[in-house]
C-alpha positions in Angstrom: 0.0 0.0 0.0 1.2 3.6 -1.2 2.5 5.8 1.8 0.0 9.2 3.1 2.7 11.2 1.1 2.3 9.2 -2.5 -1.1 10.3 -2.5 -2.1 13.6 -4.1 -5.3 14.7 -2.4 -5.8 17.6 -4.8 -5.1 16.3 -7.4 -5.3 19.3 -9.9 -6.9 17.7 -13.1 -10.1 16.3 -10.9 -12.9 17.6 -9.2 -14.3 14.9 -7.6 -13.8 11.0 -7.2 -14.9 8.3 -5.6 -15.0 4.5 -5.7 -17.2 1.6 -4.8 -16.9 -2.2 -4.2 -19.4 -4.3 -5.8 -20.6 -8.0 -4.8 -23.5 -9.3 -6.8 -25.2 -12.9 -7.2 -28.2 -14.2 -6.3 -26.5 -16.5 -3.7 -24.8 -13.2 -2.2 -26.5 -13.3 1.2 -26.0 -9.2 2.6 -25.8 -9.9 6.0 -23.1 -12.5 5.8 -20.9 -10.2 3.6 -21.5 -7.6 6.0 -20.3 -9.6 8.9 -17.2 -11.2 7.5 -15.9 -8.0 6.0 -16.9 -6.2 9.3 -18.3 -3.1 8.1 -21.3 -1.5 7.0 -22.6 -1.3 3.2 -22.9 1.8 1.5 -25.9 -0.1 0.3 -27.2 -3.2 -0.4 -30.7 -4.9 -1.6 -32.4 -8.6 -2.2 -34.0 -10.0 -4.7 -37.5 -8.6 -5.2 -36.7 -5.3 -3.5 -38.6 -2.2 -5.5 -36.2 -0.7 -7.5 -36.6 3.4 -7.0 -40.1 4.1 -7.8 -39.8 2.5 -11.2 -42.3 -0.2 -10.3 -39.7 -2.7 -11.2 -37.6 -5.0 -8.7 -34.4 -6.3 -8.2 -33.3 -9.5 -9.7 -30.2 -10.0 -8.1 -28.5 -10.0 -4.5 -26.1 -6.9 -3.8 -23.5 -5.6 -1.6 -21.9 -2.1 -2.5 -19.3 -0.5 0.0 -18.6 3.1 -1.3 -15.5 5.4 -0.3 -18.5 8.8 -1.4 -18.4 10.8 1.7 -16.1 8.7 3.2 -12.8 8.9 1.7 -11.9 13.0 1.5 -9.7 12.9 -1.5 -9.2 13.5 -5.6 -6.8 10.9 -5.8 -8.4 8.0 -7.4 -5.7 6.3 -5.6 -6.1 6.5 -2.0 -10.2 5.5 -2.5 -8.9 2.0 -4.4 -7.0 1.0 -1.4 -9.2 2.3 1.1 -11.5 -0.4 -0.1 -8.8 -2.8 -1.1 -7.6 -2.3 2.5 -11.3 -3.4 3.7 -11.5 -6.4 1.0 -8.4 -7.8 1.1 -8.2 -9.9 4.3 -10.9 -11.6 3.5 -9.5 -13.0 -0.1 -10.0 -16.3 1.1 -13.7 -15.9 1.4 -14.5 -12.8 -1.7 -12.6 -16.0 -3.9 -15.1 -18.6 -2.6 -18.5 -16.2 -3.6 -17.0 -15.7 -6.9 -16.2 -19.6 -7.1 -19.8 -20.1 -6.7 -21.5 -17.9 -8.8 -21.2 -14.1 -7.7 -19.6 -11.3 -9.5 -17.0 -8.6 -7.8 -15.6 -5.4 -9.1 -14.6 -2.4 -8.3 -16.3 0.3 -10.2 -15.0 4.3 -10.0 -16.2 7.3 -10.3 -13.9 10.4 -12.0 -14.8 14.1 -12.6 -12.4 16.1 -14.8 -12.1 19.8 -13.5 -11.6 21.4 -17.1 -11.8 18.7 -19.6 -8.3 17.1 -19.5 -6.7 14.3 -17.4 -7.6 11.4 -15.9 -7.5 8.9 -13.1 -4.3 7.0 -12.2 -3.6 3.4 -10.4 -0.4 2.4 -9.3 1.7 -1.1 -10.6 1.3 -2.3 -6.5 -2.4 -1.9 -6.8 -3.3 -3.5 -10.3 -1.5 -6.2 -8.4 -3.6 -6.0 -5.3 -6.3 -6.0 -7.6 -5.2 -9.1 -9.7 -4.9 -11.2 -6.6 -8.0 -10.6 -5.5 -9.3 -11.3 -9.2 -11.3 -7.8 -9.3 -12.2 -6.4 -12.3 -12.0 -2.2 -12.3 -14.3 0.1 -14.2 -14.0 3.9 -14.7 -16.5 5.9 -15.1 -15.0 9.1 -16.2 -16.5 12.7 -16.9 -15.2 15.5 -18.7 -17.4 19.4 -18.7 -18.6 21.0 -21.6 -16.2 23.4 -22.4 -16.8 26.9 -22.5 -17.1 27.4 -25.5 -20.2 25.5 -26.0 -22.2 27.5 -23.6 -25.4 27.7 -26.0 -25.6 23.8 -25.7 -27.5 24.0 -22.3 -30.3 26.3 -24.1 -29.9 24.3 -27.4 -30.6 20.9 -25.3 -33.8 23.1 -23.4 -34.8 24.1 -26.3 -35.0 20.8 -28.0 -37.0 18.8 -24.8 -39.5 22.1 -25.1 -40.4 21.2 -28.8 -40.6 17.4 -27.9 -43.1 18.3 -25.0 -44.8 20.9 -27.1 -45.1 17.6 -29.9 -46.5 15.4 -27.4 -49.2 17.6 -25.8 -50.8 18.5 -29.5 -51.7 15.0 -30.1 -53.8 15.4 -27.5 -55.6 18.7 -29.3 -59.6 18.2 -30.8 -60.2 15.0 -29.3 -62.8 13.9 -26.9 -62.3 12.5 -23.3 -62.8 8.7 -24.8 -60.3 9.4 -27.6 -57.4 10.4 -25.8 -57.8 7.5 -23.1 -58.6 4.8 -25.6 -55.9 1.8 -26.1 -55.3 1.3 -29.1 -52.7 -1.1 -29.6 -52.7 -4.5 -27.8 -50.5 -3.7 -25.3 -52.8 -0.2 -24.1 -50.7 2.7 -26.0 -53.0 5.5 -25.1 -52.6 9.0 -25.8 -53.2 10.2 -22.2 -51.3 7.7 -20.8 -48.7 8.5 -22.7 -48.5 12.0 -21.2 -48.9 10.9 -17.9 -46.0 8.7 -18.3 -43.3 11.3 -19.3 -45.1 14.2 -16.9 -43.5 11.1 -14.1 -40.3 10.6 -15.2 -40.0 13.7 -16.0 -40.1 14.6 -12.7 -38.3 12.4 -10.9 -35.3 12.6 -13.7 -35.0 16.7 -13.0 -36.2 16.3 -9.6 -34.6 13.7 -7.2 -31.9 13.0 -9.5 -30.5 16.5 -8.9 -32.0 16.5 -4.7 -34.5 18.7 -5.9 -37.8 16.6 -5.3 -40.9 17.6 -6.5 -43.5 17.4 -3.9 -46.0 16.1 -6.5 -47.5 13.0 -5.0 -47.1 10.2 -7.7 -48.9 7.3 -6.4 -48.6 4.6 -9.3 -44.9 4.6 -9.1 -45.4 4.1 -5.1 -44.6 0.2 -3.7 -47.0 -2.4 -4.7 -49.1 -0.4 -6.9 -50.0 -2.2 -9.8 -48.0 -2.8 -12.8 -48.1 0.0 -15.7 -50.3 2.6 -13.5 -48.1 5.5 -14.9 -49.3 4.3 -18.4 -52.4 5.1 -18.5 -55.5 7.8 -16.7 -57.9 5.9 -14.5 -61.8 7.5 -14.7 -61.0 9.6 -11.6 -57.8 11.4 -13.5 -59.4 14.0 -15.5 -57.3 14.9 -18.7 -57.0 18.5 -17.2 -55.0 16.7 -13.8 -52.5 15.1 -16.6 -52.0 18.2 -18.5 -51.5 20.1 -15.4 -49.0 17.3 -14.5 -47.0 17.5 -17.2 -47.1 21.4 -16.8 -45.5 21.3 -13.3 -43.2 18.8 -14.3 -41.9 21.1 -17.0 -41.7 23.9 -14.5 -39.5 22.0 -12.4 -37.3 20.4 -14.2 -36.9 24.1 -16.5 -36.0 24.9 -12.5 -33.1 22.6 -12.2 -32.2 23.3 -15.6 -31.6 27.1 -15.0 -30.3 26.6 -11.6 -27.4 24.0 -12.4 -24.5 23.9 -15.0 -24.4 21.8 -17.7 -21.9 19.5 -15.9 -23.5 19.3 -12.7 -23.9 16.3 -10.9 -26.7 13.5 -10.1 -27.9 10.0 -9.4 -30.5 8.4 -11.0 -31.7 5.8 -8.3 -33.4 3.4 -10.2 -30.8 2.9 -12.5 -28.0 0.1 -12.4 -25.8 0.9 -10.0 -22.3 1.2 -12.3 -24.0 4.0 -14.6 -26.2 5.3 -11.5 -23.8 8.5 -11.2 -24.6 11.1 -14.0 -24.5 15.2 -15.2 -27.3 17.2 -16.2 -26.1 17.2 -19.7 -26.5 13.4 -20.1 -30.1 13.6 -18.4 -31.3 16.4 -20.6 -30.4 14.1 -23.7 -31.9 11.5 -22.2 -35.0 13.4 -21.2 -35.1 14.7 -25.4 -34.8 10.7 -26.4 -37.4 9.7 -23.9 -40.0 13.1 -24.6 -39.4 11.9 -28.7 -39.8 8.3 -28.7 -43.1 8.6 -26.6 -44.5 11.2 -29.3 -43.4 9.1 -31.6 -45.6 6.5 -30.2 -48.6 9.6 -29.9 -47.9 10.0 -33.8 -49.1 6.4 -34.5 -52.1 6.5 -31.9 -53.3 9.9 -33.5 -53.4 8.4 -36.7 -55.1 5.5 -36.3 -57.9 7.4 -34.3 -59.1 10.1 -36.6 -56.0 10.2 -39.4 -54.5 13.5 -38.5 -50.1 13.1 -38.5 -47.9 15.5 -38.9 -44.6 16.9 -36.5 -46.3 19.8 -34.6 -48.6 22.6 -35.7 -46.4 25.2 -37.6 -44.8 22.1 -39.6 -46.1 19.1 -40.5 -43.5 17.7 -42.1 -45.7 15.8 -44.5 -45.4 16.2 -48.4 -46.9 19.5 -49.8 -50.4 18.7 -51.4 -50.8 15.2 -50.3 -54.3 14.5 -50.3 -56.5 11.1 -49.4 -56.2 10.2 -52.6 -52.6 10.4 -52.4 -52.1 8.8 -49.3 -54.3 5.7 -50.0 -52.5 5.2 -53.5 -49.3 5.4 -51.7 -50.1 3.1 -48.9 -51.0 0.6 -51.7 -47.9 0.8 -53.7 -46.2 0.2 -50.1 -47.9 -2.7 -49.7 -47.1 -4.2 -53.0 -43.8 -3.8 -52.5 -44.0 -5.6 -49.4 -46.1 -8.5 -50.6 -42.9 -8.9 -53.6 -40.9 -9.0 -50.9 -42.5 -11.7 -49.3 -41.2 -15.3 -49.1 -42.7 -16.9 -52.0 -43.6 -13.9 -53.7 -43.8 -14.2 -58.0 -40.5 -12.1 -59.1 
């Protein structure tokens, strides 16, 4: 193990860093980790357990042991044996859980302070490592340079056109139409909404410790499967909408009040790619707002045949009338009947 004085607390290139120990398997009993190693778990769940408030549980037995708030340091270093130090006089056992099934890493966690650098292990600990057969992930992070400082507002402004997208589907239909499944696993327009109005909350919200204090029932423990996917007769399409309004207004909140780089944790996400920055939520918040209005597209359609992108451009070919759209649907179809198997050529 490296001496106090080999270690270079501020290290100049990070900002923050951190490291965790991971034990997973479903024959990985928590407890019995936690009393040979002799110490407390960061965290650590059972099969079954709710994951977040995703509705979803855990499949898998865990034991994480994390150096976040515990190890004050921007060496990578000193955090590696800090839980090397905890893990490695128990070698004996960590080798016997691995033998029989479980899997054991060590996964960090790297913040650039200006976009250049990186993390550094030293030849004794790759060795340390190798004897205790651990695997070691980085998870590294580098800011958005100055010099892209539009790309906050150009990332806003993209989510804002999604959402805007998504809620005009919804526009001249009645209170059956926009509740009505219409594929056979439920799509439904207003479900749909009430979907993304969640998550979008909880990704800008507790991600960033900024919860909303919006009360979210179907993502609460035990409620029934796919609750968030759809409005029950006691959910008005005006609650929904309003919803989805709040939601935007705090998450536009969080997006004003933190840099682009800033750092959160998605709970309910695995927990090697749990850490993340504002910047990747915000693109994942455009994929997730775009795929559902995708899916709002298709629904629209096939209720009363109106498509297009959004109001002030349909994207749709100039002139194309039901005439036109029929006779192209048909030659579509014929090419898809000559591709079948079998088909005359």
């Amino acid at each position: 193990m490296p001496d106090t004085e080999d270690y270079q607390d501020d290290w100049p290139t990070c900002d923050e860093a951190n490291a965790s120990f991971r034990l997973f398997g479903t024959d990985v009993d928590p407890d019995a980790v936690t009393g040979v190693l002799g110490v407390d778990p960061s965290t650590s769940y059972r099969i079954g357990d709710p994951v977040g408030r995703t509705g979803t549980r855990r499949k898998t037995n865990a034991w994480i042991l994390s150096t976040d708030g515990v190890v004050d340091s921007r060496d990578l270093r000193r955090h590696v044996d800090w839980l090397l130090d905890v893990v490695e006089p128990h070698a004996a056992y960590l080798h016997e859980v691995v033998d029989n099934g479980a899997a054991a890493d060590l996964f960090c966690f790297w913040l650039s302070h200006s976009g250049h650098g990186g993390p550094e292990l030293s030849p004794r600990q790759t060795e340390r490592l190798a004897r205790l057969q651990l695997s070691i992930g980085l998870d590294v992070y580098f800011p958005v340079s100055s010099a892209h400082g539009d790309l906050k507002a150009d990332l806003h402004r993209y989510l804002q056109i999604g959402r805007d997208a998504l809620l005009w589907k919804l526009d001249g239909l009645s209170d059956y139409d926009v509740r009505r499944p219409l594929t056979p696993t439920g799509t439904n327009l207003l479900g749909i909404v009430k979907h993304v109005a969640s998550v979008e909350l909880g990704y800008f919200g507790a991600t960033f410790g900024r919860p909303s204090d919006e009360p979210l029932p179907w993502f609460d423990e035990g409620a029934e499967d796919n609750a968030d996917m759809w409005a029950t007769p006691g959910e008005s399409r005006d609650d929904v909408v309003g919803l989805y309004h709040r939601a935007w207004a705090h998450a536009d909140a969080t997006i004003e009040a933190l840099p682009i780089d800033a750092v959160g944790s998605v709970a309910w996400w695995p927990e090697e790619r749990r850490q993340v920055t504002l910047h990747r939520i915000l693109v994942h918040m455009i994929a997730e707002t775009n795929r559902h209005a995708g899916h709002a597209d298709v629904v629209r359609e096939l209720i009363d045949g109106r498509a297009g992108l959004r109001p002030d451009n349909d994207n749709l070919p100039p002139g194309a009338d039901e005439a036109w759209w029929a006779a192209y649907r048909e030659r579509v179809e014929r090419a898809a009947q000559h591709a079948a198997p079998g088909a005359n050529t």
